[in-house]
N, C-alpha and C positions, 0 to 999 in steps of 0.2 A: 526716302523712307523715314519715319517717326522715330525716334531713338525712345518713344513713351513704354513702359514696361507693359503687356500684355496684362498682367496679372494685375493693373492698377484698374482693368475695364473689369474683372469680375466681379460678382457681386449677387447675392442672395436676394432671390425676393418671390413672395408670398401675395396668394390674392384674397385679399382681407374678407371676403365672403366666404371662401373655405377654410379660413383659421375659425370664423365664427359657428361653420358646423361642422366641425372637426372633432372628434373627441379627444380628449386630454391627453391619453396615449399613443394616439395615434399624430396628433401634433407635434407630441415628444419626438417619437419616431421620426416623423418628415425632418424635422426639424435639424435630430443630430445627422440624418442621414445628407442636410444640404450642407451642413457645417463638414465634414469627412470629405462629401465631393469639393467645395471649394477649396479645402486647403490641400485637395491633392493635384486640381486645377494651377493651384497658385506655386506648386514647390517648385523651388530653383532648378532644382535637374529637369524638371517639364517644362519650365518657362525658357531654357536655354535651346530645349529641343525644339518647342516650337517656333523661336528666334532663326533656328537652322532651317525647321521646312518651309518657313514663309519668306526666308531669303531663297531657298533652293526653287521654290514653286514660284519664286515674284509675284508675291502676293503682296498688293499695299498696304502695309497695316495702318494706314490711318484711315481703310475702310471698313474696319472692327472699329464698329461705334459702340458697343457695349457686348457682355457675356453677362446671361441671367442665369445661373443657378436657381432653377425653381423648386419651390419646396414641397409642392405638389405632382402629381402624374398628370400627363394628358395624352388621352386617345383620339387615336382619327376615328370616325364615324363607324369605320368596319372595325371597330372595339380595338385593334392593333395599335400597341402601346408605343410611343413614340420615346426616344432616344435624346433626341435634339432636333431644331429648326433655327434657318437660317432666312433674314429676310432680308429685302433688296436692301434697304434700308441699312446692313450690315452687323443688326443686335443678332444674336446668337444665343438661342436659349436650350438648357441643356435641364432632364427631366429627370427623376427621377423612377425608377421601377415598384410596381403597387406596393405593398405592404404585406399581401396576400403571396405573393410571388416569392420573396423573400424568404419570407417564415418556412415554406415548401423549404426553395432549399436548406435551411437550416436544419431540419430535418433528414437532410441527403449529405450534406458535408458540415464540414468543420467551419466555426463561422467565422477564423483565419481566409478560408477560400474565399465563403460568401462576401468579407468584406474586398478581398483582392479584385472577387469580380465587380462589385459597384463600383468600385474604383475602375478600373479596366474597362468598362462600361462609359464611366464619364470621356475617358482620356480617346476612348474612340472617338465618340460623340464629338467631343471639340474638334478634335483630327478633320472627323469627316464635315463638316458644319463649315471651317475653318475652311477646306477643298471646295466647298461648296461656294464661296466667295468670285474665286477664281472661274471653276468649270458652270457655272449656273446649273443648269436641268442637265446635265451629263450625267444619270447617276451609277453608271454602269460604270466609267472611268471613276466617278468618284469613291467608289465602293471599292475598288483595284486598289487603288492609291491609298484609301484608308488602311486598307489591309497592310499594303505592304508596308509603309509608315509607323503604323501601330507595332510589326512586327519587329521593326529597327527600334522603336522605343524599348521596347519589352524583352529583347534579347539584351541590352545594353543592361536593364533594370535589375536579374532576378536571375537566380543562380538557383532556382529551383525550375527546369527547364519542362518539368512534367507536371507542376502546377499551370505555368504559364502555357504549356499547351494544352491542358485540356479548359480554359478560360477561353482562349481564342477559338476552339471548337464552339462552344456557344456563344461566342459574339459574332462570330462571323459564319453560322449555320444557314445555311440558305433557304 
């Protein structure tokens, strides 16, 4: 296995047709919102853990050919907002949540939570994407395993146990 650091494959990127009709604020927006996700992607306490599940699951890392931080949303056709994608190929791109979505919650909690959950959000997304390597179209085991994974991370992370479980109710709501 690669002793390359994970965190040296992430990376932000944008598609130069939707910065060009994107409004200024809403740019802004994406923009800090892919800057928050990558470096919560990249933090040593995440990059050691996922060091452990991809030794634990033997997963080869040198078939993570890249991680895209996208600065934009992308929907599958039945409008349903995608998370992250993983292709044969081994890039891994990870999305962010509309802009519209967001501001809701912002309006419903404190935007301490709202940012725990983007974050929470991401660190799934790679998880599951990551699982996704290994199991291909499995996604029922994939979705098991992210859970419970995600769970091992987030009980190690956070000493506010009644934040972190009501985040995990809606990332993982069926």
């Amino acid at each position: 296995m690669s002793k390359s650091k994970l965190s040296s494959k992430i990376r932000v990127v944008s598609n130069p047709k939707k910065v060009e009709n994107c409004p200024e604020k809403g740019l802004k927006f994406y923009t800090n919102y892919a800057s928050v996700v990558s470096e919560t992607l990249r933090k040593p306490v995440f990059q050691r853990f996922l060091d452990w599940l991809i030794r634990r699951e033997k997963i080869e890392k040198n078939s993570i050919k890249d991680i895209q931080v996208r600065v934009f949303p992308f929907r599958k056709e039945n409008g349903k907002s995608v998370a992250g994608r993983c292709s044969n190929e081994g890039v891994i791109l990870i999305f962010p949540k509309k802009r519209s979505f967001l501001q809701k919650k912002m309006q419903e909690h404190k935007k301490e939570k709202v940012r725990f959950y983007l974050k929470s959000r991401a660190i799934a997304a790679l998880i599951h994407e990551l699982l996704h390597i290994k199991y291909d179209s499995d996604e029922s085991k994939v979705r098991q395993l992210t859970k419970k994974y995600f769970n091992i991370f987030i009980r190690h992370q956070t000493t506010n146990t009644q934040k972190a479980h009501s985040i995990k109710k809606i990332l993982f709501a069926a």
